[in-house]
N, CA, C and O atoms as a GROMACS GRO file, in nm:
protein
  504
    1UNK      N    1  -0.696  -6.580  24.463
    1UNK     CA    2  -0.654  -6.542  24.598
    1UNK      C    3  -0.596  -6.401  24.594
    1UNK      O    4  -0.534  -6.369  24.492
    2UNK      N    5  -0.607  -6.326  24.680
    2UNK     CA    6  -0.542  -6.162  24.695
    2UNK      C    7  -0.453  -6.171  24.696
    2UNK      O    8  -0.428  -6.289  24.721
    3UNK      N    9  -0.358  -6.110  24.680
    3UNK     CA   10  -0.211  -6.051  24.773
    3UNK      C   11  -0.181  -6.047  24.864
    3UNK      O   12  -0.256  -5.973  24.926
    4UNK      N   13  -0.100  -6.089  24.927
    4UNK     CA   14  -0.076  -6.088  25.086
    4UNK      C   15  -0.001  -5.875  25.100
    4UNK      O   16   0.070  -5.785  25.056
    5UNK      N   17  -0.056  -5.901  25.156
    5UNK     CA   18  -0.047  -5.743  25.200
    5UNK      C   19  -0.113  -5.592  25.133
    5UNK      O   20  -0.096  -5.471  25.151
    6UNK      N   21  -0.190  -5.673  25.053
    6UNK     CA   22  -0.244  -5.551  24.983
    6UNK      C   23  -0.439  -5.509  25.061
    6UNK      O   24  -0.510  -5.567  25.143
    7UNK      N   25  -0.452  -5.411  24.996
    7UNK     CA   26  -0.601  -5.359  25.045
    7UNK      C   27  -0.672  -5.480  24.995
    7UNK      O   28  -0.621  -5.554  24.910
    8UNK      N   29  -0.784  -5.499  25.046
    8UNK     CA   30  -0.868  -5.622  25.010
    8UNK      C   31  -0.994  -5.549  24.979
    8UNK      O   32  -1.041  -5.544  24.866
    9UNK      N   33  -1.052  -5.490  25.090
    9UNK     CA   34  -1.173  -5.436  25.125
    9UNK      C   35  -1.172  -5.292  25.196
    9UNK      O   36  -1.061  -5.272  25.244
   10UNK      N   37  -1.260  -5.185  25.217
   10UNK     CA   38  -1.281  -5.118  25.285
   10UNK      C   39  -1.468  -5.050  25.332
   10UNK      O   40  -1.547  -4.996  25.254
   11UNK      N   41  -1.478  -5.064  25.401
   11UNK     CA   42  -1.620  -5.030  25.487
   11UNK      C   43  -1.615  -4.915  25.582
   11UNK      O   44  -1.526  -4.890  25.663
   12UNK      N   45  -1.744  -4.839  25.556
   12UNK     CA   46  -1.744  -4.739  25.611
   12UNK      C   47  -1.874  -4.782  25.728
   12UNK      O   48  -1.978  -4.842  25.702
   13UNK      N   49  -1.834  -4.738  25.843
   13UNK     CA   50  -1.912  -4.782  25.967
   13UNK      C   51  -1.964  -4.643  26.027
   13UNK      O   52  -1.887  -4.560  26.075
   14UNK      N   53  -2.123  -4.624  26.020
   14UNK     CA   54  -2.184  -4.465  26.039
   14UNK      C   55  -2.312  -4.523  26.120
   14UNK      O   56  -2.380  -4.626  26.106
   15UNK      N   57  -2.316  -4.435  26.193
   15UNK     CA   58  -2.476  -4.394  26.236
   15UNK      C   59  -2.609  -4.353  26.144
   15UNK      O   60  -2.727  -4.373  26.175
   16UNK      N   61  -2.559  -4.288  26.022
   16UNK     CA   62  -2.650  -4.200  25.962
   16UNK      C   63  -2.622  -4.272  25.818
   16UNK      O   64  -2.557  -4.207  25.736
   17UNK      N   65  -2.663  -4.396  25.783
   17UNK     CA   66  -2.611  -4.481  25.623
   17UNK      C   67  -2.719  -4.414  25.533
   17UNK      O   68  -2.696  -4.447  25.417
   18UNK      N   69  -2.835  -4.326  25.543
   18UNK     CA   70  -2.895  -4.258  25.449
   18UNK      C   71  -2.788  -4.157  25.412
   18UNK      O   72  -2.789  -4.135  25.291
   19UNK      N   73  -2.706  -4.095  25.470
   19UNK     CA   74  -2.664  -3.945  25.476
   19UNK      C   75  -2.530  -3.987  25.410
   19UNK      O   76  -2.456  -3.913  25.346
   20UNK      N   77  -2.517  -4.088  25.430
   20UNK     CA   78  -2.324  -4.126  25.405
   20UNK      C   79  -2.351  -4.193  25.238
   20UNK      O   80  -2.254  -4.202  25.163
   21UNK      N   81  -2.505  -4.241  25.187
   21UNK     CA   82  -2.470  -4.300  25.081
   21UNK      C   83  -2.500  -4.185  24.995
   21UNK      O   84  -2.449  -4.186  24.883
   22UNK      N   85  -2.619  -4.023  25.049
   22UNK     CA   86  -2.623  -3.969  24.978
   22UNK      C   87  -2.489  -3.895  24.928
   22UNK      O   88  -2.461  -3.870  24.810
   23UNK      N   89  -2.417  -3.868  25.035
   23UNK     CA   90  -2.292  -3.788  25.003
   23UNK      C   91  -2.165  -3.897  24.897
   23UNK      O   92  -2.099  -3.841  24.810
   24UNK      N   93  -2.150  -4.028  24.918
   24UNK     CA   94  -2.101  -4.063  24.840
   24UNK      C   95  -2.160  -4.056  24.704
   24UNK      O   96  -2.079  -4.011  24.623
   25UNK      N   97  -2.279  -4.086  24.653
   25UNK     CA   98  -2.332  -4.110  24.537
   25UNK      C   99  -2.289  -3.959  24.490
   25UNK      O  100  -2.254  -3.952  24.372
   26UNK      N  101  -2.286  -3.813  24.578
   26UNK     CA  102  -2.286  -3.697  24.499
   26UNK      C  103  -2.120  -3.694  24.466
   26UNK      O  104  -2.079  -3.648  24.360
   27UNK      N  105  -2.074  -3.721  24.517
   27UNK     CA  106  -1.915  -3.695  24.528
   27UNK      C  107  -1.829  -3.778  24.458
   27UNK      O  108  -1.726  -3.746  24.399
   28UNK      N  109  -1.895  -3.921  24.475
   28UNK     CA  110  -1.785  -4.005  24.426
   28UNK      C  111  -1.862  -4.060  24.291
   28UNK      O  112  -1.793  -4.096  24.196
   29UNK      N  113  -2.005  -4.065  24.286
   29UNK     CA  114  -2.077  -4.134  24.173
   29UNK      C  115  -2.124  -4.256  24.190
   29UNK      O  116  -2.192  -4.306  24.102
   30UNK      N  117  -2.087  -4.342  24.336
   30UNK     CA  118  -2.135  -4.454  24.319
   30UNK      C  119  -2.284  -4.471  24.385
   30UNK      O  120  -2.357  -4.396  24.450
   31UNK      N  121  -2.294  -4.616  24.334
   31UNK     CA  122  -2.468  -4.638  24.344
   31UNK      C  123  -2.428  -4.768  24.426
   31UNK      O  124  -2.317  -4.821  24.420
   32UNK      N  125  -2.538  -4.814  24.504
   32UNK     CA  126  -2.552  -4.905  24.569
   32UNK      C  127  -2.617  -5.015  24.621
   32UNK      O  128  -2.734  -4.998  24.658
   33UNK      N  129  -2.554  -5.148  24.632
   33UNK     CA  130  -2.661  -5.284  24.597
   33UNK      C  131  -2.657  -5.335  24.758
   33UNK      O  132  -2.554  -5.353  24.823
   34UNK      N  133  -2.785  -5.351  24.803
   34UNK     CA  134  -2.806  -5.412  24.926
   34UNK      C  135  -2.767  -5.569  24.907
   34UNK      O  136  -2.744  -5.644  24.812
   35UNK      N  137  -2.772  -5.579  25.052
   35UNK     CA  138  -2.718  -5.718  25.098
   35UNK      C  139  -2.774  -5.744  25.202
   35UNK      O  140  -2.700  -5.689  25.283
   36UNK      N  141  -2.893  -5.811  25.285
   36UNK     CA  142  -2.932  -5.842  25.357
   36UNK      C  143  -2.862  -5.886  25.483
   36UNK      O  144  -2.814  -5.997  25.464
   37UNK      N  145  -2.838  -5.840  25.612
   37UNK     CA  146  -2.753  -5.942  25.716
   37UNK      C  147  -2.853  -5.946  25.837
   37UNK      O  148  -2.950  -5.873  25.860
   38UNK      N  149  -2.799  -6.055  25.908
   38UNK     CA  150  -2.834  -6.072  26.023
   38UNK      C  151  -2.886  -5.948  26.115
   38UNK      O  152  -2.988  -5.943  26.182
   39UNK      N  153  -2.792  -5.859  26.098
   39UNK     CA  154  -2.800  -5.696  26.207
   39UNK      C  155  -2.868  -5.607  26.095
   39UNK      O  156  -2.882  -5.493  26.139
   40UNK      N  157  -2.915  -5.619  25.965
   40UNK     CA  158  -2.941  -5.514  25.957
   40UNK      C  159  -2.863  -5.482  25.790
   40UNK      O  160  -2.755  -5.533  25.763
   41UNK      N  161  -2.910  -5.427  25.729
   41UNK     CA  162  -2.888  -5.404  25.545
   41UNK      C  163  -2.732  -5.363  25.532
   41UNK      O  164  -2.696  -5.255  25.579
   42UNK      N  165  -2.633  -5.453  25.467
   42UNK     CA  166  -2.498  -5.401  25.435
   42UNK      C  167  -2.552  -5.354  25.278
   42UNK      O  168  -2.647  -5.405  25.218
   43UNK      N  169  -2.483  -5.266  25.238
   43UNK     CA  170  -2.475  -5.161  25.098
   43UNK      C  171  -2.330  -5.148  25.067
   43UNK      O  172  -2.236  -5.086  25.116
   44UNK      N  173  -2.349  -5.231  24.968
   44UNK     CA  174  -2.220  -5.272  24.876
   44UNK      C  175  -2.212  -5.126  24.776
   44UNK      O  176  -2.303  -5.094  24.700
   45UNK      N  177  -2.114  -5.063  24.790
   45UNK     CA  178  -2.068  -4.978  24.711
   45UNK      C  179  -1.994  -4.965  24.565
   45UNK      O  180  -1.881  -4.992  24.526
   46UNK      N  181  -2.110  -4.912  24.505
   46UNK     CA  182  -2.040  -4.984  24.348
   46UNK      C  183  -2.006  -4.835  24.222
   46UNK      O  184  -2.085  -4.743  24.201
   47UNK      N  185  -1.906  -4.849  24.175
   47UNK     CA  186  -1.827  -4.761  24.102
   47UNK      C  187  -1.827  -4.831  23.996
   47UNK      O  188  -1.737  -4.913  23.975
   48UNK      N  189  -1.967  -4.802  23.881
   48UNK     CA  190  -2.005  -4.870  23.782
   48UNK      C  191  -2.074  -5.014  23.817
   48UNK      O  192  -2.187  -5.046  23.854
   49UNK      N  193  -1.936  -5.098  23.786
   49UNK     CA  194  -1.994  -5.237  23.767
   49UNK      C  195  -1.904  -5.314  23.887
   49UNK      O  196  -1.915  -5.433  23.915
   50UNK      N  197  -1.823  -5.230  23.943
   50UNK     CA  198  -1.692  -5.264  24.047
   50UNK      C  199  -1.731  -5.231  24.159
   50UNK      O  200  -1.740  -5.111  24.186
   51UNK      N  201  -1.771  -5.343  24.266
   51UNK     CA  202  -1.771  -5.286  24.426
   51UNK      C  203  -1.673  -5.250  24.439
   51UNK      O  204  -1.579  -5.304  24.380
   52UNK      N  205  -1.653  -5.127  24.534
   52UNK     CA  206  -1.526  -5.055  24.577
   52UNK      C  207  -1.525  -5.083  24.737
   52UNK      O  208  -1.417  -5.110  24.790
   53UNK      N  209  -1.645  -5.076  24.816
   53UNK     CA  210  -1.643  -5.091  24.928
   53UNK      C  211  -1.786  -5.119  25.014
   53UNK      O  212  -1.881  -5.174  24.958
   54UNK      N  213  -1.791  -5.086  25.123
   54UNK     CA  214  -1.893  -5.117  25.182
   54UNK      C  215  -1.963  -5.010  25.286
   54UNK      O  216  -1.901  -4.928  25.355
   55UNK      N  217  -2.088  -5.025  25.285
   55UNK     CA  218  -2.153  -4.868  25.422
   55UNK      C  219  -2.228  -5.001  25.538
   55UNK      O  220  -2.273  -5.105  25.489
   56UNK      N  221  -2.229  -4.983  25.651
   56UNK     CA  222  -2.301  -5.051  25.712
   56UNK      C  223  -2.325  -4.932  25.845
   56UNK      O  224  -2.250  -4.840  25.878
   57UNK      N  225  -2.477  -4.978  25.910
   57UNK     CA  226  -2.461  -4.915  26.073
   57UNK      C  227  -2.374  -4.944  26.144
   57UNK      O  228  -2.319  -5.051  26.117
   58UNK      N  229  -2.329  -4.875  26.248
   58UNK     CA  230  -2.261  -4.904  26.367
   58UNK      C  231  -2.350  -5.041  26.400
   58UNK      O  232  -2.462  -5.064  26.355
   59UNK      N  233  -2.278  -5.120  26.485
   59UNK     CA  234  -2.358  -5.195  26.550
   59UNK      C  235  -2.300  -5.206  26.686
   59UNK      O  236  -2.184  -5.247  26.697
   60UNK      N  237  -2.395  -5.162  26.829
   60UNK     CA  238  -2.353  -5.115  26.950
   60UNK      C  239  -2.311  -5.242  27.021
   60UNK      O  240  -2.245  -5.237  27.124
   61UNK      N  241  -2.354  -5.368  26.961
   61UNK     CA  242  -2.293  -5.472  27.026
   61UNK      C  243  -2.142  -5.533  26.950
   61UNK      O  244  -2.112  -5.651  26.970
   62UNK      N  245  -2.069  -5.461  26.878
   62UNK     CA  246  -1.970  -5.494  26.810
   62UNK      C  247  -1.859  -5.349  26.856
   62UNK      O  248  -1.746  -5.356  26.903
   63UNK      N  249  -1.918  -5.258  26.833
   63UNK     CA  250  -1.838  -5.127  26.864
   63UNK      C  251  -1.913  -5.011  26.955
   63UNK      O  252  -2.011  -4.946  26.917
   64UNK      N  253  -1.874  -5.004  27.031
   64UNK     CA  254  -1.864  -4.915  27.170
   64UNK      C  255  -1.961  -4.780  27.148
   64UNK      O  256  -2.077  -4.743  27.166
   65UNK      N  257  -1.802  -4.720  27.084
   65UNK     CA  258  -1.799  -4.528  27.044
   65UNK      C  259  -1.868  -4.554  26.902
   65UNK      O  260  -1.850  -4.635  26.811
   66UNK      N  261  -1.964  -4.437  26.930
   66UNK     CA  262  -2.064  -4.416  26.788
   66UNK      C  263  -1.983  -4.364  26.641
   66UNK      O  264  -2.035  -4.377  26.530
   67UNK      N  265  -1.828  -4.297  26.668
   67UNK     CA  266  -1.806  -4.229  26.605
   67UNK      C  267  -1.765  -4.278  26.473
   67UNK      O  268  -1.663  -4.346  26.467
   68UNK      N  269  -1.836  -4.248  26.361
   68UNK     CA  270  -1.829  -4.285  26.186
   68UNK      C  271  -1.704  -4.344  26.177
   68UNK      O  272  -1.641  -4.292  26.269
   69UNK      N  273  -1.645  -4.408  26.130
   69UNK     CA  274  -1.484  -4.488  26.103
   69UNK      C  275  -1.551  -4.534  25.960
   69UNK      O  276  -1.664  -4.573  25.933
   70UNK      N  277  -1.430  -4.514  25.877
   70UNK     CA  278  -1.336  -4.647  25.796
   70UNK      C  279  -1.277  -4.752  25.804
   70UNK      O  280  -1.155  -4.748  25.824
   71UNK      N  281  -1.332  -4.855  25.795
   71UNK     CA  282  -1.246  -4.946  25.804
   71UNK      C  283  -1.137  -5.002  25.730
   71UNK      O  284  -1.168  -4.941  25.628
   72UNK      N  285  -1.026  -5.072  25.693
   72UNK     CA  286  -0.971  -5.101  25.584
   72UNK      C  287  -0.912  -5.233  25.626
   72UNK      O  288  -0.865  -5.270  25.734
   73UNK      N  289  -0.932  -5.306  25.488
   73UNK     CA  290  -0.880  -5.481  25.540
   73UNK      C  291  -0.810  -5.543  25.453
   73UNK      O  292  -0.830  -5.580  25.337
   74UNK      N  293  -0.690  -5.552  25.554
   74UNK     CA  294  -0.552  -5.585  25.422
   74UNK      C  295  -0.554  -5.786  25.444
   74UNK      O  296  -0.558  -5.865  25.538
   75UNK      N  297  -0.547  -5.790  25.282
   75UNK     CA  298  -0.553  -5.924  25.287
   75UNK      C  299  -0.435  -6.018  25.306
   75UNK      O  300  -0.324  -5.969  25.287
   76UNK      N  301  -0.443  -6.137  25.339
   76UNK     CA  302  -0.304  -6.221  25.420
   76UNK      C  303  -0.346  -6.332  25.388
   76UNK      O  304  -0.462  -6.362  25.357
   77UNK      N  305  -0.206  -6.435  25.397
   77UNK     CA  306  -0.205  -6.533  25.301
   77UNK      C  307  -0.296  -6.657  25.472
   77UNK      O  308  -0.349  -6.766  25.450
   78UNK      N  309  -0.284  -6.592  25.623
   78UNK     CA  310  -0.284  -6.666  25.688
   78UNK      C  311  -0.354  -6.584  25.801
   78UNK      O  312  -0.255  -6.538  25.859
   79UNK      N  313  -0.472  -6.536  25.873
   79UNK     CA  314  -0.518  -6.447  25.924
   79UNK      C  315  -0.461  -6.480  26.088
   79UNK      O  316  -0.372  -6.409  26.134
   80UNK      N  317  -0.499  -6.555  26.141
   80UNK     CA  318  -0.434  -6.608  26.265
   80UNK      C  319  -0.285  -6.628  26.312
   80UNK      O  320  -0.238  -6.616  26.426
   81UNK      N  321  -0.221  -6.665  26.190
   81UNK     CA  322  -0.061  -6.605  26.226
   81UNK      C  323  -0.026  -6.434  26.183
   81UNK      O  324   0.084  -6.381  26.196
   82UNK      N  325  -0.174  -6.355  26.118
   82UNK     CA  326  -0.077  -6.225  26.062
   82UNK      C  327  -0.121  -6.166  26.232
   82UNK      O  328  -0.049  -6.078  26.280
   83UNK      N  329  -0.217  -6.208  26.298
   83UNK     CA  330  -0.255  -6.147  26.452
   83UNK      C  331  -0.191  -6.167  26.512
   83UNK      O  332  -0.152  -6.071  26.579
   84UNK      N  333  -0.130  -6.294  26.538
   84UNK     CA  334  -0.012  -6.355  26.577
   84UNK      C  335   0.132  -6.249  26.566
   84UNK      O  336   0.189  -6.204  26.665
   85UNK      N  337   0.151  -6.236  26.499
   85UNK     CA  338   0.268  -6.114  26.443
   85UNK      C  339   0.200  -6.006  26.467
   85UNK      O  340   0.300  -5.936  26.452
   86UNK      N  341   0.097  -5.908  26.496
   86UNK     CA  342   0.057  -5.825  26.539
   86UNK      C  343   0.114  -5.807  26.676
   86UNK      O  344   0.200  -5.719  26.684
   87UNK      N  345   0.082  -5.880  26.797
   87UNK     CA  346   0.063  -5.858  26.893
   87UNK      C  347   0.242  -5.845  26.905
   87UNK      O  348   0.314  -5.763  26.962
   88UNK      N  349   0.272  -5.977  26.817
   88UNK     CA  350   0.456  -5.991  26.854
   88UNK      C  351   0.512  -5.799  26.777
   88UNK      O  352   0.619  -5.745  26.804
   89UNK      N  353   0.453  -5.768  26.730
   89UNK     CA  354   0.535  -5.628  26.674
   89UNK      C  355   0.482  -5.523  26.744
   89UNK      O  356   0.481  -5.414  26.685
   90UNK      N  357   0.432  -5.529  26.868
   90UNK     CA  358   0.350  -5.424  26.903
   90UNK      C  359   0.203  -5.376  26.898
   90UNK      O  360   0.173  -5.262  26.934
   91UNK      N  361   0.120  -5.457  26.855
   91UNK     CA  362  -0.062  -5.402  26.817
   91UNK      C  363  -0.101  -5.512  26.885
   91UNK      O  364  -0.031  -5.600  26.937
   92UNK      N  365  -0.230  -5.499  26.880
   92UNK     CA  366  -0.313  -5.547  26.932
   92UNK      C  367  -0.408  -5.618  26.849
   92UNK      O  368  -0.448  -5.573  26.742
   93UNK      N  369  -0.463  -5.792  26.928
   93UNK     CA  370  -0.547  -5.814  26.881
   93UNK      C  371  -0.698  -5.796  26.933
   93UNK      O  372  -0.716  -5.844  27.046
   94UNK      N  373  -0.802  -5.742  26.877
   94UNK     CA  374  -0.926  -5.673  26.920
   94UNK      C  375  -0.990  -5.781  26.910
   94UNK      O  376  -1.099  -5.768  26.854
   95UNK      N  377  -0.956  -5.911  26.952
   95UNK     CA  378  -1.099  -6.040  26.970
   95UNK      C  379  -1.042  -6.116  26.909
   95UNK      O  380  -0.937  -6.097  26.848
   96UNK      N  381  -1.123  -6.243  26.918
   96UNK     CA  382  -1.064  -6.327  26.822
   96UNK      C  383  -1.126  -6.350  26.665
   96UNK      O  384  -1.238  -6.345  26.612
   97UNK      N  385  -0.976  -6.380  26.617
   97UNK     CA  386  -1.073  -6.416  26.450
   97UNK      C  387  -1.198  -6.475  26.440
   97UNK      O  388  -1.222  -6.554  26.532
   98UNK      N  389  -1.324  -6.456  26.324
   98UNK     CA  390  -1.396  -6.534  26.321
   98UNK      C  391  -1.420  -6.541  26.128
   98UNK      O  392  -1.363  -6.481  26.038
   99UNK      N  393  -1.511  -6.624  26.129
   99UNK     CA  394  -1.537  -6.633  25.950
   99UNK      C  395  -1.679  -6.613  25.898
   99UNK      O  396  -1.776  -6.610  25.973
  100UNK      N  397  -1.686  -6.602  25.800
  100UNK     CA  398  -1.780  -6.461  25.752
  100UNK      C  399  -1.781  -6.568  25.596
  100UNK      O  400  -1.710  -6.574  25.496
  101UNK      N  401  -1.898  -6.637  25.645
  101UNK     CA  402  -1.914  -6.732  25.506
  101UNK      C  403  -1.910  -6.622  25.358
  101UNK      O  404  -1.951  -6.510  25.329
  102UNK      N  405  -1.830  -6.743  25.288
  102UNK     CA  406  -1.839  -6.638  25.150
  102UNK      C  407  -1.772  -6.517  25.135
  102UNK      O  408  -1.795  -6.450  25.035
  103UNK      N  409  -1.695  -6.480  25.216
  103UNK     CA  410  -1.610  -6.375  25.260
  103UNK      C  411  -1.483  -6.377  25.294
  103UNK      O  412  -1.410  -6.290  25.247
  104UNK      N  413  -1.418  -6.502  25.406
  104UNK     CA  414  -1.364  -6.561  25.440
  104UNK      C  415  -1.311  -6.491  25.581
  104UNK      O  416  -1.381  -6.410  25.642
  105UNK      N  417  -1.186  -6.530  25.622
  105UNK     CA  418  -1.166  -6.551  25.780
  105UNK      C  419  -1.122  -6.398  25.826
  105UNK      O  420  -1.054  -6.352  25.735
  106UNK      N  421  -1.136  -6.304  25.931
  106UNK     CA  422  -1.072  -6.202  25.953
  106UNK      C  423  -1.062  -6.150  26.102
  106UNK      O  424  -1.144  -6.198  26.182
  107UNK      N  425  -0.985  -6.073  26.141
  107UNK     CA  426  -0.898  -6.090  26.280
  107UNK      C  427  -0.924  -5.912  26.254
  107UNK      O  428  -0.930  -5.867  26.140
  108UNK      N  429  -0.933  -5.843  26.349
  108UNK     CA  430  -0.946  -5.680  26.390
  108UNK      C  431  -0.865  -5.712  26.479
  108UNK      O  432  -0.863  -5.807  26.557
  109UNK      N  433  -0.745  -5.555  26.450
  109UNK     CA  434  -0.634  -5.566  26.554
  109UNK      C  435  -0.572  -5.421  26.505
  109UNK      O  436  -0.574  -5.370  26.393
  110UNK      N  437  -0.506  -5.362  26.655
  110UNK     CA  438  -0.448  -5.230  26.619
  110UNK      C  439  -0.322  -5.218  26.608
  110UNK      O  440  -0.253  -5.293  26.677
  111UNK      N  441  -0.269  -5.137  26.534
  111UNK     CA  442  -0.124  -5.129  26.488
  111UNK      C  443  -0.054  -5.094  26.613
  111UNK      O  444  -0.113  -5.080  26.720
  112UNK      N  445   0.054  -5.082  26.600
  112UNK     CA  446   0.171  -4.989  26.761
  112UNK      C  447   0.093  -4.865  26.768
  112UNK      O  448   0.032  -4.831  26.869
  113UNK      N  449   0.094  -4.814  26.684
  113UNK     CA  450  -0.002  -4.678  26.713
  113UNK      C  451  -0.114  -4.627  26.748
  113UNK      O  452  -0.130  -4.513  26.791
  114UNK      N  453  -0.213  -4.729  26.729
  114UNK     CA  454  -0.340  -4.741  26.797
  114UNK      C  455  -0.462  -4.768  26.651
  114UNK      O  456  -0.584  -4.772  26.653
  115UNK      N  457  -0.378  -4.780  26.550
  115UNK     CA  458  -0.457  -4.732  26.450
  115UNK      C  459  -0.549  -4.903  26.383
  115UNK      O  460  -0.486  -5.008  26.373
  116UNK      N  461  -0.655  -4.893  26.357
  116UNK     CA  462  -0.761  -5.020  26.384
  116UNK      C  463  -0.774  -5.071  26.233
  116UNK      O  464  -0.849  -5.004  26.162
  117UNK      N  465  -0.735  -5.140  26.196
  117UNK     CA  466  -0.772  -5.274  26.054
  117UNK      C  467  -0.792  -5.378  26.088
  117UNK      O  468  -0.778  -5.432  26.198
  118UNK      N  469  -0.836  -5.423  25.963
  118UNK     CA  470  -0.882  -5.596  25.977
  118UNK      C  471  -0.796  -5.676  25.876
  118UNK      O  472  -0.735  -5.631  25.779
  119UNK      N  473  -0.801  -5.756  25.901
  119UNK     CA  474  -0.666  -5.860  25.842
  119UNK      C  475  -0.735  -5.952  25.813
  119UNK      O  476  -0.788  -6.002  25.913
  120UNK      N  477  -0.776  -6.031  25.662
  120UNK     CA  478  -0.846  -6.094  25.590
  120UNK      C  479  -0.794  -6.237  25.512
  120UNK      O  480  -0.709  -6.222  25.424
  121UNK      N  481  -0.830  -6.335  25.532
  121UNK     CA  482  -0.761  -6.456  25.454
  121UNK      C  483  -0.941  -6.471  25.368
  121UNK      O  484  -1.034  -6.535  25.418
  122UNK      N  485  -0.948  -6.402  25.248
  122UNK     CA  486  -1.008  -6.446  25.186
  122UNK      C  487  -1.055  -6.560  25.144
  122UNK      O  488  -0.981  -6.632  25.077
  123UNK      N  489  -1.220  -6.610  25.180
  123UNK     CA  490  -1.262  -6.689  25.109
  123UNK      C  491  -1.220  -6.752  24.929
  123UNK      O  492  -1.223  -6.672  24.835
  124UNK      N  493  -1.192  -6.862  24.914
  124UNK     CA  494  -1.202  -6.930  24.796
  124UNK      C  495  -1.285  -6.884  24.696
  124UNK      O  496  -1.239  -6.864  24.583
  125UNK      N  497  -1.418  -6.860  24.725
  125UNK     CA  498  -1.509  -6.833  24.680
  125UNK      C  499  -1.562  -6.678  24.666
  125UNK      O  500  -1.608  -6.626  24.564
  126UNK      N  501  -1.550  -6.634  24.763
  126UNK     CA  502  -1.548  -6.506  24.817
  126UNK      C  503  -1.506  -6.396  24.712
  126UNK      O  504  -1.500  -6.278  24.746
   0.00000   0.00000   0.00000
C-alpha cells in the first residue's frame, strides 16, 4: 500500500503525445511501454526498468481546455473521505470518484487555490 500523502503517480495530458515522448526520451532518457485503453494508447513512462509516469491524449470528453497539463496523484489511505476534506478545507471536488481496475479508486479535485490533482486509494493489486 502507498503512503498516505505522498506522490503516487504523475501523467502528462497533451495534444501532441508523438512530440511530448520525443522530447522526454531526449531530455530525460526514458523509453516507453504502451498500454492499450478504451480512448486510445496510454504510454507508460519508463526510466530504465522503473515507470516514472504516464503520457496520454487529451480526451475532449473528460477535459474541456486543450492546454498540455501535468497531472499529479497523491496517494490516500481513503479517496472519498480525502474529497470529503477537500471541499471542507476549501477545494473542490471535480466529479465524482470512480475506479480504474488494477489501478484503484481516484477523486480529481482542486486545492483553495485552484490548483488540480488527483487523490488515489490504490489498488491492492495495482
Amino acid at each position: 500500500m502507498a503512503t498516505h500523502g505522498t506522490i503516487h503517480w504523475t501523467e502528462l495530458m497533451t495534444g501532441d503525445v508523438d512530440a511530448a515522448k520525443e522530447y522526454y526520451a531526449a531530455v530525460c532518457g526514458w523509453t516507453f511501454s504502451e498500454m492499450p485503453m478504451p480512448t486510445g494508447t496510454y504510454y507508460i513512462c519508463m526510466n530504465g526498468e522503473t515507470p516514472v509516469g504516464g503520457i496520454v491524449a487529451i480526451d475532449p470528453d473528460f477535459i474541456d481546455d486543450p492546454t498540455p497539463r501535468w497531472i499529479t496523484y497523491l496517494a490516500v489511505d481513503d479517496v472519498d473521505a480525502a474529497v470529503a476534506q477537500t471541499s471542507a478545507a476549501g477545494g473542490k471536488a471535480l466529479g465524482a470518484c470512480f475506479d480504474v481496475p488494477q489501478v484503484g479508486r481516484i477523486g480529481m479535485v482542486s486545492d483553495p487555490g485552484g490548483a488540480v490533482l488527483g487523490l488515489i486509494t490504490p489498488a491492492e493489486d495495482g
